[in-house]
C-alpha positions as CSV (number, residue, x, y, z in Angstrom):
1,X,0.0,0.0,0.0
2,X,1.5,3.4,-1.2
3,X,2.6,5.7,2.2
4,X,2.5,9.3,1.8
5,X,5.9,10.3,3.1
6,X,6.4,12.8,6.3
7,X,6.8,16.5,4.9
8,X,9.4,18.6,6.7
9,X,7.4,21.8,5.9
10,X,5.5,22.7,9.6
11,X,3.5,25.5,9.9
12,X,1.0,27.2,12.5
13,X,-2.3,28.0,11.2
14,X,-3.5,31.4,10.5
15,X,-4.6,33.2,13.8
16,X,-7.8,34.9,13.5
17,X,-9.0,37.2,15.7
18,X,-11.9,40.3,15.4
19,X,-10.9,43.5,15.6
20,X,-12.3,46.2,17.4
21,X,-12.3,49.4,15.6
22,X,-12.3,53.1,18.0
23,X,-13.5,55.6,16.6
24,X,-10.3,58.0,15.7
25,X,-11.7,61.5,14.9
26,X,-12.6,63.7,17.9
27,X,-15.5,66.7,16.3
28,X,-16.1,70.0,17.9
29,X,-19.6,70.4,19.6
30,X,-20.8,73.6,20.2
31,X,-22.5,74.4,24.1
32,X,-23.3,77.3,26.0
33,X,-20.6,79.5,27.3
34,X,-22.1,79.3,30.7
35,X,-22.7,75.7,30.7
36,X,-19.5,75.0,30.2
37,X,-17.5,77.7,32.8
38,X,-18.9,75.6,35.6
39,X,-16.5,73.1,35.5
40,X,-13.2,74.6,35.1
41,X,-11.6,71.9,33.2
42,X,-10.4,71.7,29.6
43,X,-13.1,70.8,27.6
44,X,-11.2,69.3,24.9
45,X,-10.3,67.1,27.3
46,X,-13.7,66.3,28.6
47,X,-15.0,65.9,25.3
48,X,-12.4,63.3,24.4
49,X,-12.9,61.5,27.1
50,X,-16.8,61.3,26.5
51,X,-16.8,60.3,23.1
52,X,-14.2,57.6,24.2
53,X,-16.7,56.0,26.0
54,X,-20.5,57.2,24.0
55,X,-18.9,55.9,20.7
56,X,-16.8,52.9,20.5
57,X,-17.4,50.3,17.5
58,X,-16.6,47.0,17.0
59,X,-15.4,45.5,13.7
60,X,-17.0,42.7,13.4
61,X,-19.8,41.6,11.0
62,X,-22.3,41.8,13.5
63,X,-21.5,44.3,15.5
64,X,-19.3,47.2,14.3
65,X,-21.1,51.1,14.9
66,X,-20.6,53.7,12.4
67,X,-17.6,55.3,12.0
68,X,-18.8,58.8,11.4
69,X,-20.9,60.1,14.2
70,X,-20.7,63.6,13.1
71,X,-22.5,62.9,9.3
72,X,-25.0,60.6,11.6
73,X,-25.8,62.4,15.0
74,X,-27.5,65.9,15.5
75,X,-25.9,68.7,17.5
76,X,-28.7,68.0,19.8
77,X,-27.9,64.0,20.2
78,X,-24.8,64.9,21.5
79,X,-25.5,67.7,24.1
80,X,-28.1,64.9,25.0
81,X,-25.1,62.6,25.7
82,X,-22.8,65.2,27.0
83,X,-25.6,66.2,29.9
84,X,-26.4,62.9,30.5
85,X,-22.6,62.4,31.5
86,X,-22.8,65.8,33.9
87,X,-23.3,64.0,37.7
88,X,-19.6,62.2,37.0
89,X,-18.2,64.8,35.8
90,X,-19.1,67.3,38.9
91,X,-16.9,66.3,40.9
92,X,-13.9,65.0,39.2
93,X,-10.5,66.6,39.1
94,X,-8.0,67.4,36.3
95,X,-5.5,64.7,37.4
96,X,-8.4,61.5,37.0
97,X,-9.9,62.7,33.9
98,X,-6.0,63.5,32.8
99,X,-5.8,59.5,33.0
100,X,-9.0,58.8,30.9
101,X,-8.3,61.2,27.9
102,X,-4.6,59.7,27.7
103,X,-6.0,55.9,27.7
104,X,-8.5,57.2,25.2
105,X,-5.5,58.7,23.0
106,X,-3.3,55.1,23.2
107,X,-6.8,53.1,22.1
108,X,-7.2,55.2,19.7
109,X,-3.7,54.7,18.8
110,X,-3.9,51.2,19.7
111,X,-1.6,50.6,22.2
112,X,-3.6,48.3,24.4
113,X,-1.5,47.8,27.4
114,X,-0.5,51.4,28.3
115,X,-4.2,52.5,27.6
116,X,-5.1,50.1,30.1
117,X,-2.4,51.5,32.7
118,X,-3.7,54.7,32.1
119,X,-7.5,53.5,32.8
120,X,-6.5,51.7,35.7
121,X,-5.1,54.4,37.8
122,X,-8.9,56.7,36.9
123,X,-10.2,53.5,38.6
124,X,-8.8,54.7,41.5
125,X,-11.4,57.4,41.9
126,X,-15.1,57.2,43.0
127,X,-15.8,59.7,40.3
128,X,-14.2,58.7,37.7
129,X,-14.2,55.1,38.2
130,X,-17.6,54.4,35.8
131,X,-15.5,55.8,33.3
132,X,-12.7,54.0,33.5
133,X,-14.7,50.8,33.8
134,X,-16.3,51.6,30.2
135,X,-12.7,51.9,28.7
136,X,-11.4,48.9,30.3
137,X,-14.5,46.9,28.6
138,X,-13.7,48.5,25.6
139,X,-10.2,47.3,26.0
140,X,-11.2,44.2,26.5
141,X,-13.8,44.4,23.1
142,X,-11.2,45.4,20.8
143,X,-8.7,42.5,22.1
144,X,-11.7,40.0,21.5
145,X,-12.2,38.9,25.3
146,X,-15.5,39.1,25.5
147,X,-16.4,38.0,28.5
148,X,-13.7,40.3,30.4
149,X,-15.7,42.8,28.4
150,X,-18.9,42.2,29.9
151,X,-17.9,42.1,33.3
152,X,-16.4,45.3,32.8
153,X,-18.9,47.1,31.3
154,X,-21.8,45.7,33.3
155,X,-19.9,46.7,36.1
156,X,-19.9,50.6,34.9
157,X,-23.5,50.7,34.0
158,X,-24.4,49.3,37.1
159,X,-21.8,52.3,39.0
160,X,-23.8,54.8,36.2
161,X,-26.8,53.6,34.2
162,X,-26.7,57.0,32.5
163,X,-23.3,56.0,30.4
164,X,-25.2,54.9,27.4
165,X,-22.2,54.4,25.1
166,X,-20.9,52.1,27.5
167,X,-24.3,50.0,27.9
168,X,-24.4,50.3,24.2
169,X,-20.7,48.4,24.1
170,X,-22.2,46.0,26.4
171,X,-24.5,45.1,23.9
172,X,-22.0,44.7,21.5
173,X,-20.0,42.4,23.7
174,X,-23.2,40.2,24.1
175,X,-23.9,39.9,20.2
176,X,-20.1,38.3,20.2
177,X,-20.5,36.0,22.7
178,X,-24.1,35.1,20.7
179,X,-26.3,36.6,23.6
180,X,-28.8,37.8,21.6
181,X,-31.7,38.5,24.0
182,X,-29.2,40.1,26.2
183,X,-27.8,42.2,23.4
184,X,-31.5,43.1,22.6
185,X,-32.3,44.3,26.3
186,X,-29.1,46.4,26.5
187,X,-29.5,48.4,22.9
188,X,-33.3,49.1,24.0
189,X,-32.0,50.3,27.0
190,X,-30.7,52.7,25.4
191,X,-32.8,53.5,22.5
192,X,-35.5,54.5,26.1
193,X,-33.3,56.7,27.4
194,X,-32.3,58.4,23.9
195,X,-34.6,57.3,21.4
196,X,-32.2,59.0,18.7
197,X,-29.3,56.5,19.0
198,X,-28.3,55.9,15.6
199,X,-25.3,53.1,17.8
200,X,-28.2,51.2,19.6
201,X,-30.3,51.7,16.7
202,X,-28.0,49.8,14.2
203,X,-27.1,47.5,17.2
204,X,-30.6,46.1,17.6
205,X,-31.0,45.8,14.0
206,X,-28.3,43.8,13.6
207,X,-29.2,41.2,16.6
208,X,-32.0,41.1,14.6
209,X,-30.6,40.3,11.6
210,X,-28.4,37.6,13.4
211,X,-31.4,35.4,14.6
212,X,-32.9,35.4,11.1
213,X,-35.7,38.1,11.9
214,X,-34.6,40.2,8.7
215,X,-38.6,42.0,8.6
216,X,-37.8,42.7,12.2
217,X,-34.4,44.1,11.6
218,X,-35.6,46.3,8.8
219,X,-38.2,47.9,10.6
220,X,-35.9,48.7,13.3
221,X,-33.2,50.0,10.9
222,X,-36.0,52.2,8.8
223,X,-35.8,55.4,10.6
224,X,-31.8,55.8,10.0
225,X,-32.0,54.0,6.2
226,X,-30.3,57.0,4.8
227,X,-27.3,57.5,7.3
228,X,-27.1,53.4,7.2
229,X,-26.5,53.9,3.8
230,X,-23.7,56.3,4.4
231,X,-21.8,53.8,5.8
232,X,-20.0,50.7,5.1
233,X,-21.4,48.8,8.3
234,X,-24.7,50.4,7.8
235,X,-24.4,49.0,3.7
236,X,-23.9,45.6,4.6
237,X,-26.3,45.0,7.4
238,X,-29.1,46.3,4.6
239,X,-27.6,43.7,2.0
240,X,-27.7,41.3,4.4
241,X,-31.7,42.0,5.3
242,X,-32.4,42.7,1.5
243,X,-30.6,39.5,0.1
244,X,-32.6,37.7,2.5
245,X,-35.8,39.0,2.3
246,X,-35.3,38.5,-1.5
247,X,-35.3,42.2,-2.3
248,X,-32.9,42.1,-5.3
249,X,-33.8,46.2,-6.6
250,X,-32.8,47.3,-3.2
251,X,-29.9,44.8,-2.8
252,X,-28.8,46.2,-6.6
253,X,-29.0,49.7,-5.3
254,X,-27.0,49.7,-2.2
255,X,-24.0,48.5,-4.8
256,X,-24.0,52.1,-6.2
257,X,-24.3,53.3,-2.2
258,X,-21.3,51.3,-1.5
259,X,-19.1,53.1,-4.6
260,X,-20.6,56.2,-3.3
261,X,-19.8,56.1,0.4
262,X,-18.5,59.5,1.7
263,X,-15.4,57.0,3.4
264,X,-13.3,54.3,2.1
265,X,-15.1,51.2,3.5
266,X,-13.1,48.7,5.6
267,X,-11.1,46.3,4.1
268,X,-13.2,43.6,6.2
269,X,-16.6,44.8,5.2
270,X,-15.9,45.0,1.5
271,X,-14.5,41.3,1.6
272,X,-18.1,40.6,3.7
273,X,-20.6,43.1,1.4
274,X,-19.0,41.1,-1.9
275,X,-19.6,37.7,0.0
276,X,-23.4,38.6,0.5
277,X,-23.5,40.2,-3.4
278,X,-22.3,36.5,-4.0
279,X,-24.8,34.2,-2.2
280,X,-27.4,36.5,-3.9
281,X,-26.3,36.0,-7.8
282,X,-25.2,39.1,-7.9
283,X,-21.3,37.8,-9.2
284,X,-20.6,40.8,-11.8
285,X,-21.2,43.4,-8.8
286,X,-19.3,41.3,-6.5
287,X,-16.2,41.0,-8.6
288,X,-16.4,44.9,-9.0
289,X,-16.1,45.4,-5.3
290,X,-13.5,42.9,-5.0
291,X,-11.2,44.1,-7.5
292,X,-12.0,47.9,-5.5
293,X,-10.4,46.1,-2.8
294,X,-8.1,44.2,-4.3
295,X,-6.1,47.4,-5.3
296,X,-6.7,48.3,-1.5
297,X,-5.1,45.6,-0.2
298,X,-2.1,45.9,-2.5
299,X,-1.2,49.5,-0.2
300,X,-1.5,47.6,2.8
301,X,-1.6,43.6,2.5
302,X,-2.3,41.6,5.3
303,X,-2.5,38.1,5.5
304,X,-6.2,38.0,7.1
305,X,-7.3,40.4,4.0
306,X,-5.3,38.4,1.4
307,X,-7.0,35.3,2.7
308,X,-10.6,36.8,2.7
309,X,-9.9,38.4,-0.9
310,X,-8.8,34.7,-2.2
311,X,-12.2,33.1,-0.7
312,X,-14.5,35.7,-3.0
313,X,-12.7,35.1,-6.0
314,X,-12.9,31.2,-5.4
315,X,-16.4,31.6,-5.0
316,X,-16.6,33.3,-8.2
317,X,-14.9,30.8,-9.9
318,X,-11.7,33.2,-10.6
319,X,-8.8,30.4,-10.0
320,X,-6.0,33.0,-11.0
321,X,-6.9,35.5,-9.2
322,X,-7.8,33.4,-5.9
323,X,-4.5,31.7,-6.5
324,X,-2.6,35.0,-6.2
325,X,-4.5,35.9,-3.2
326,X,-3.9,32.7,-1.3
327,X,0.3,33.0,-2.0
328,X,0.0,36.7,-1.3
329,X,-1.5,35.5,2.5
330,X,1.4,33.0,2.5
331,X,3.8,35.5,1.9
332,X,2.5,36.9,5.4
333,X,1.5,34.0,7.3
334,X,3.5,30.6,6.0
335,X,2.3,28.9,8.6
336,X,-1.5,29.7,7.3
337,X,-3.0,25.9,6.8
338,X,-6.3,27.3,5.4
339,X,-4.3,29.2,2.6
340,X,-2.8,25.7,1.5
341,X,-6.2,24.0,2.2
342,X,-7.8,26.5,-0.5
343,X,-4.8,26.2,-2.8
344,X,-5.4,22.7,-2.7
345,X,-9.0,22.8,-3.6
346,X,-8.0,25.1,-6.5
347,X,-5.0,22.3,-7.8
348,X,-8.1,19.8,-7.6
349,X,-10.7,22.0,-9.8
350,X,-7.7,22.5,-12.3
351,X,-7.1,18.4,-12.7
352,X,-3.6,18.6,-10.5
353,X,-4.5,16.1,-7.9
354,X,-1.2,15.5,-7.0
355,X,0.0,18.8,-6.2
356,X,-3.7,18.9,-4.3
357,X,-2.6,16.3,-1.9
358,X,1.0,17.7,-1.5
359,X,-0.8,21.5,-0.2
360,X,-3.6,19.2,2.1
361,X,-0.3,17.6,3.7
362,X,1.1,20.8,4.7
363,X,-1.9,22.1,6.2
364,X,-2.4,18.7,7.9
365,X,1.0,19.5,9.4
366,X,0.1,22.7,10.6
367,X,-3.1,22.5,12.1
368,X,-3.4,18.4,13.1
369,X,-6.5,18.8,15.2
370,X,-8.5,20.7,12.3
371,X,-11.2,18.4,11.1
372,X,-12.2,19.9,8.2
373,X,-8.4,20.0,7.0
374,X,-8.4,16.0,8.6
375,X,-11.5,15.7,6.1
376,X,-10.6,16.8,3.0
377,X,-6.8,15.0,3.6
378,X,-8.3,11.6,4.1
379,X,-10.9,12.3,1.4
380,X,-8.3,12.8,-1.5
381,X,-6.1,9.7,0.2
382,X,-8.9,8.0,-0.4
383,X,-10.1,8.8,-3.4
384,X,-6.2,7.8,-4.5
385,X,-6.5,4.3,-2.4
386,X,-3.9,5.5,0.1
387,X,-6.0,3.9,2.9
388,X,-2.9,3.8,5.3
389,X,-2.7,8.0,5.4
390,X,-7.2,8.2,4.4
391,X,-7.9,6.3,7.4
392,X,-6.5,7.8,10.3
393,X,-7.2,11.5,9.5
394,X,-11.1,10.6,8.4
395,X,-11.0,9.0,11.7
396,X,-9.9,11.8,13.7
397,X,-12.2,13.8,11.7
398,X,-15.2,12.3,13.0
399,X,-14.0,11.9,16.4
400,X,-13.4,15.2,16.9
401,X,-17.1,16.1,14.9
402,X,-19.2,13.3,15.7
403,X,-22.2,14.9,14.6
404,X,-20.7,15.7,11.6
405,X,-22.8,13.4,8.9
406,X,-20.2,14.1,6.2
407,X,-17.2,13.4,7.9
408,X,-19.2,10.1,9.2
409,X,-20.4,9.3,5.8
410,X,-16.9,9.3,3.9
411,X,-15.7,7.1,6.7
412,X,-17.7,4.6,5.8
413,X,-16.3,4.7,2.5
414,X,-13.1,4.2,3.4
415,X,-14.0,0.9,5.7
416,X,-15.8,-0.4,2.4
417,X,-12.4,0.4,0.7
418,X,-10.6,-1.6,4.0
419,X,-12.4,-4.3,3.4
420,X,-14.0,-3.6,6.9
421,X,-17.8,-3.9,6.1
422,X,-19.1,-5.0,9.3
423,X,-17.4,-1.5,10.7
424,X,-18.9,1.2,7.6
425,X,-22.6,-0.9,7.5
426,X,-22.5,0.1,11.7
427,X,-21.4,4.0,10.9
428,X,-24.2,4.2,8.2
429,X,-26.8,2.7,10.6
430,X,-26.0,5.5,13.1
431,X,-26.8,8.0,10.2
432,X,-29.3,6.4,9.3
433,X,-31.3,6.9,12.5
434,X,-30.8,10.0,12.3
435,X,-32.1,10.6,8.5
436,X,-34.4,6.8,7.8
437,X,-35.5,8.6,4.7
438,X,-32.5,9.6,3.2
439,X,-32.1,8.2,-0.6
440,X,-28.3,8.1,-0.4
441,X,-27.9,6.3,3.0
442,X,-30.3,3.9,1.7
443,X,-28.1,3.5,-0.9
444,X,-24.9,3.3,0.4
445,X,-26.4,0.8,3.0
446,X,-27.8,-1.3,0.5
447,X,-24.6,-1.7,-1.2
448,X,-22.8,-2.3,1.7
449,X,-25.1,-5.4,3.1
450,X,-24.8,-6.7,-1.1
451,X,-20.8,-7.1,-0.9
452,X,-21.9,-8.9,2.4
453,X,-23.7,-11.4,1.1
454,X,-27.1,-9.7,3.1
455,X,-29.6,-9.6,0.2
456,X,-32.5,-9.6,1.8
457,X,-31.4,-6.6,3.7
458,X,-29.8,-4.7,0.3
459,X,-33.0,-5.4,-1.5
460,X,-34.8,-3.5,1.2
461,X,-32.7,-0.9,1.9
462,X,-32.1,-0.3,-2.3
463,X,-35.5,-0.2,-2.6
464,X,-36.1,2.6,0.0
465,X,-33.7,4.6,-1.6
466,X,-35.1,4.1,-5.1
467,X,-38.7,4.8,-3.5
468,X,-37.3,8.2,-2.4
469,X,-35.2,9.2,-4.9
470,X,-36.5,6.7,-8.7
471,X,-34.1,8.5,-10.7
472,X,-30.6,7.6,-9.9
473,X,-27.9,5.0,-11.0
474,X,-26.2,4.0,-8.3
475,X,-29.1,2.5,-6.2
476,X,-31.1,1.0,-9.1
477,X,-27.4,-0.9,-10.3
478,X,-26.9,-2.4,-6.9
479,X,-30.3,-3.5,-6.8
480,X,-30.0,-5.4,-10.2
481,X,-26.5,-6.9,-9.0
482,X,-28.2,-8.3,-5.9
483,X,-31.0,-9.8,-8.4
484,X,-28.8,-11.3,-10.4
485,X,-26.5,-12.7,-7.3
486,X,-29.7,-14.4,-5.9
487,X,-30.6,-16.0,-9.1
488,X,-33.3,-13.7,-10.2
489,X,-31.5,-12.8,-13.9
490,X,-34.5,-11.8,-15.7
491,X,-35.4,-9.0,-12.9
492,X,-31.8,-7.8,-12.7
493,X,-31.3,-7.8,-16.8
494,X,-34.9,-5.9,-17.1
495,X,-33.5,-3.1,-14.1
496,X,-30.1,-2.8,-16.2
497,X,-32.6,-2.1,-19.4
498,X,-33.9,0.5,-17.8
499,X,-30.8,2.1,-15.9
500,X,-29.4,2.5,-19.7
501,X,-32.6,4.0,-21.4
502,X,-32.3,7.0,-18.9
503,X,-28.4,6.9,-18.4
504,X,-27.0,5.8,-21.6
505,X,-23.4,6.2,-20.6
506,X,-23.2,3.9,-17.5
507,X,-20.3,1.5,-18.9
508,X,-21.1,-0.4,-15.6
509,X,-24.6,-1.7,-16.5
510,X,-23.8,-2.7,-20.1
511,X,-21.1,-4.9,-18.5
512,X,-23.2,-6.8,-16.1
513,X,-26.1,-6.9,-18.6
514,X,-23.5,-8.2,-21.0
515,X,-22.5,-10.7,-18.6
516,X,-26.3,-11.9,-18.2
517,X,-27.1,-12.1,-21.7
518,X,-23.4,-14.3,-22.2
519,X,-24.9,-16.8,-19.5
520,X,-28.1,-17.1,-20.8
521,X,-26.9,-17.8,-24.7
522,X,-28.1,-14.5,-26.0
523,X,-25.1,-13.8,-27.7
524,X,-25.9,-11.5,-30.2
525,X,-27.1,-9.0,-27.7
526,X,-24.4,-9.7,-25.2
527,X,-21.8,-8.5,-27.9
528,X,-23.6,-5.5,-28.5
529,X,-23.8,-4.5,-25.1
530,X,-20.0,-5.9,-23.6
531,X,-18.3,-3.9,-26.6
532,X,-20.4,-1.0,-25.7
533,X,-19.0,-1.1,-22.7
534,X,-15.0,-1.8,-23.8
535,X,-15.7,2.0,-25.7
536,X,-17.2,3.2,-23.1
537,X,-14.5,2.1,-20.5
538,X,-11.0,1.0,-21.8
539,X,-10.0,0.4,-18.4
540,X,-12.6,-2.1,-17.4
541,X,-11.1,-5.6,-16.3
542,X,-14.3,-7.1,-16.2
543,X,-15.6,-6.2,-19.6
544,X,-12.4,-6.9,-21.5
545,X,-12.8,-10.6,-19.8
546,X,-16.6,-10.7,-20.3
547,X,-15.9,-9.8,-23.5
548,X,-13.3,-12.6,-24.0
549,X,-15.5,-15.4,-22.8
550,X,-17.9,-14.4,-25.6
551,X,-15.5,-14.3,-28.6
552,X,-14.2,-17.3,-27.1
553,X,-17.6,-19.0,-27.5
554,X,-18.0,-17.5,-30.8
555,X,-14.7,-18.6,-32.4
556,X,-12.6,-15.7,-32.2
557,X,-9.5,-16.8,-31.0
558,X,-7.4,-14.7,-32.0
559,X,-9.6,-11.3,-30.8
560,X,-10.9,-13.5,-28.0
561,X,-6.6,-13.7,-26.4
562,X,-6.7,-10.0,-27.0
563,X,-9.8,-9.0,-25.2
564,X,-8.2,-11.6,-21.9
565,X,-5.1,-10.2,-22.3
566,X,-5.8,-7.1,-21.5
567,X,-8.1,-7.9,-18.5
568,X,-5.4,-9.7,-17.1
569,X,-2.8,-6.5,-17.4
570,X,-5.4,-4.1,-15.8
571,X,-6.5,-6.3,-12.9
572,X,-2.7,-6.7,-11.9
573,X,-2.8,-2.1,-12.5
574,X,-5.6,-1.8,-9.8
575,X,-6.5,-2.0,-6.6
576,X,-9.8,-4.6,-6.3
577,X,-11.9,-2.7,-4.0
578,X,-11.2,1.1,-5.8
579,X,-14.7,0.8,-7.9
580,X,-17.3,-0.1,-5.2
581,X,-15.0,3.0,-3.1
582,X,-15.3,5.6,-5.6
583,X,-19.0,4.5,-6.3
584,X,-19.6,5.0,-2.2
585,X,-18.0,8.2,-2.1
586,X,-19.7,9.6,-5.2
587,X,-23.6,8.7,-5.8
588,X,-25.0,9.6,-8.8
């Protein structure tokens, strides 16, 4: 049995991680001379520190804000939030709100660690301890610990229930950790205390969107439509309720929104609008915003975004340009295992199986406990007969995803290949309870319990699978080999007749009907139908030999030595399980 040898090539697989993206631009508001003389502190400062913690976004697909407050909130939003914030700010001194505005600076800038040095020392102070709270969660947001997030930010709201910017970051962190109901209570919350939250406004919309209630999620999102569609984030959440709700006009019409918006849009949320413009048909428009970003990327590549880019080509079929993307990500990441995983799936659609393999053993080696990688591995060991490397990882595989059916499914197929029937006709059962009316595990049952000699059983189960699905090969061809195996020739011969009226091409049938018509004398017809299936499959042993027997029987020497000869040179080429496999692992 071929091995696959060891590679030395090991690499760690790409790290992925969501980013939190703070709002960078600080705009004047204009108050009252008087209002503001109270406080005798640098309002610049103040200001800074507010919108550090009323406006923080997350850049995620689900919950990012809108990255241009001034284009979206009134004058009168903010004084709203600034007022709101008055009580804390009454009695803090220049020295603790000194700590805030420089943490807010190094987010903003994003050094993490000294923003949260600065944070923790406002902690230290009654009144300006709420506020430090809500940039510690936001910390904790844009360095993807969620849950470190929540506690912090609970934690202010509860100290201040009026710091709506942090209760609207706590419903961000709960749409992360897929709390929706939680994320739902917080950004209503806020939406009764300020009604004119464009942040809680978009944040509820997008729970919405993420439970599947897309009606819901539009009628929340209706009153802010146009500054939604001022905004990349705002963009895709609409594409995502349109696409769904079947809207294709308003789907169409965000596209020219998107080329319009007053900003560049985020690398991530282009890669994520041309992924919905995809699942939506939309392919021509999705390109376009692709190759937008595309030239994007090439000013600041990153492996995360060359990765992303790759995927939306792939899906449009663009093997080139997916190809470039996926060694471009390399370039940045080597030890990337899903880069070599896709590369791998584009050396398959292009006919190089080999190289295909060679890219699935690298990212094997770099992420061993990935099943999907595991999967697809064993799956093209398999479908090369290399049983000793196929088995293990399809194994693994379904141990680590039990409830997995596919990984499950092409397991079996590789105890059929083993030679282990007993083993893939007891993993089929399990999926079988699971799914009893399935017309491919019927099948693949059925022609399991045929090579055991169970024909009762493969009759049954063939027949099930036939009652489901009438118009398919594979079932209706193992159901005539276990008539004919049990003696009933006329019923398997008829079945084979009717396999090749609606599937002309199947070499398979014309072979066994061949071989039926040989026994019975009816050699005429079994010529027409065994050279039929020589054209139709040089590389049949059987045929060539069935074919043999006949000329034999007929007085052609001569061709008959020819026709056995061959048989007897491609029986000792190939392995003698690899056709009932590849039939297992591919159902017509």
């Amino acid at each position: 049995m071929t091995k696959l040898s060891d590679s030395p090539i090991s690499r760690k697989g790409l790290q992925r991680s969501t980013t939190c993206l703070f709002d960078k631009r600080i705009f004047p508001l204009h108050f009252a001379r008087a209002i503001l003389s109270a406080f005798r502190v640098n309002v610049a400062t103040i200001l800074r520190a507010l919108l550090a913690c009323t406006n923080m976004g997350h850049g995620s697909e689900t919950a990012e804000f809108l990255r241009h407050p001034a284009r979206r909130l009134g004058r009168a939003l903010w004084f709203s939030v600034f007022c709101l914030a008055l009580p804390i700010l009454a009695n803090v001194c220049l020295a603790q709100l000194n700590h805030i505005e420089k943490a807010a600076n190094l987010l903003n800038q994003g050094q993490m660690d000294q923003a949260e040095t600065e944070a923790r020392q406002a902690l230290k102070n009654p009144s300006t301890r709420p506020l430090a709270l809500a940039m510690l969660g936001t910390i904790r947001l844009r360095e993807g610990q969620y849950g470190e997030s929540e506690s912090f930010l609970t934690e202010a709201v509860a100290l201040n229930p009026q710091l709506l910017g942090a209760r609207t970051n706590l419903g961000n962190a709960y749409l992360l950790e897929n709390k929706p109901v939680l994320a739902r209570k917080s950004f209503r919350e806020v939406l009764t205390r300020d009604p004119g939250n464009v942040n809680a406004r978009l944040g509820l919309a997008k729970v919405e969107a993420s439970v599947r209630n897309y009606q819901e999620s539009l009628r929340i999102a209706d009153p802010i439509v146009s500054q939604l569609c001022e905004s990349d984030d705002g963009v895709l959440l609409l594409a995502t309720d349109y696409g769904a709700l079947g809207k294709k006009e308003e789907l169409k019409a965000l596209v020219r929104s998107w080329h319009d918006l007053p900003a560049p849009p985020s690398d991530d949320l282009s890669l994520e609008f041309a992924k919905v413009l995809i699942a939506y048909g939309m392919n021509s428009e999705a390109r376009e915003v692709l190759e937008d970003e595309e030239a994007n990327i090439a000013r600041h590549p990153s492996a995360a975004t060359a990765l992303k880019l790759g995927e939306g080509y792939l899906s449009l079929g663009l093997l080139g340009r997916a190809e470039q993307s996926f060694e471009l990500a390399l370039t940045f990441e080597p030890a990337c295992a899903i880069c070599n995983q896709k590369l791998a799936d584009i050396a398959e659609r292009l006919g190089n199986g080999e190289m295909a393999l060679a890219y699935l053993l690298k990212a094997k080696q770099q992420e061993p406990e990935n099943p999907q990688i595991l999967f697809e591995f064993g799956k093209a060991c398999l479908e090369r007969n290399l049983l000793e490397d196929a088995l293990p990882a399809l194994e693994k595989a379904a141990s680590l995803e039990p409830d997995h059916d596919p990984y499950v499914y092409v397991l079996a197929s590789a105890q059929v290949a083993k030679g282990n029937l007993p083993k893939a006709a007891s993993l089929l059962s399990g999926l079988l309870r699971k799914h009893p009316q399935d017309s491919v595990l019927n099948y693949a049952i059925g022609a399991v319990y045929y090579l055991e000699g169970n024909y009762s059983e493969a009759e049954s189960s063939l027949k099930q699978s036939l009652k489901t699905q009438p118009d398919q090969v594979a079932a209706s061809y193992y159901l005539a080999l276990t008539y004919d195996s049990i003696g009933r020739e006329d019923q398997a011969a008829a079945v084979f007749r009717e396999v090749l009226k609606s599937h002309p091409e199947h070499a398979p049938s014309y072979t066994k009907l061949g071989g039926i018509l040989l026994r019975q004398h009816q050699y005429e017809e079994a010529q027409k139908n065994l050279t039929r299936a020589v054209s139709l499959d040089p590389q049949s042993v059987e045929a060539h030999y069935q074919l043999g027997l006949l000329l034999r029987r007929l007085g052609k020497i001569n061709e008959s030595e020819n026709e056995l000869r061959e048989s007897r040179k491609l029986e000792a080429e190939r392995s003698s399980q690899s056709d009932v496999r590849l039939r297992l692992l591919l159902p017509e």
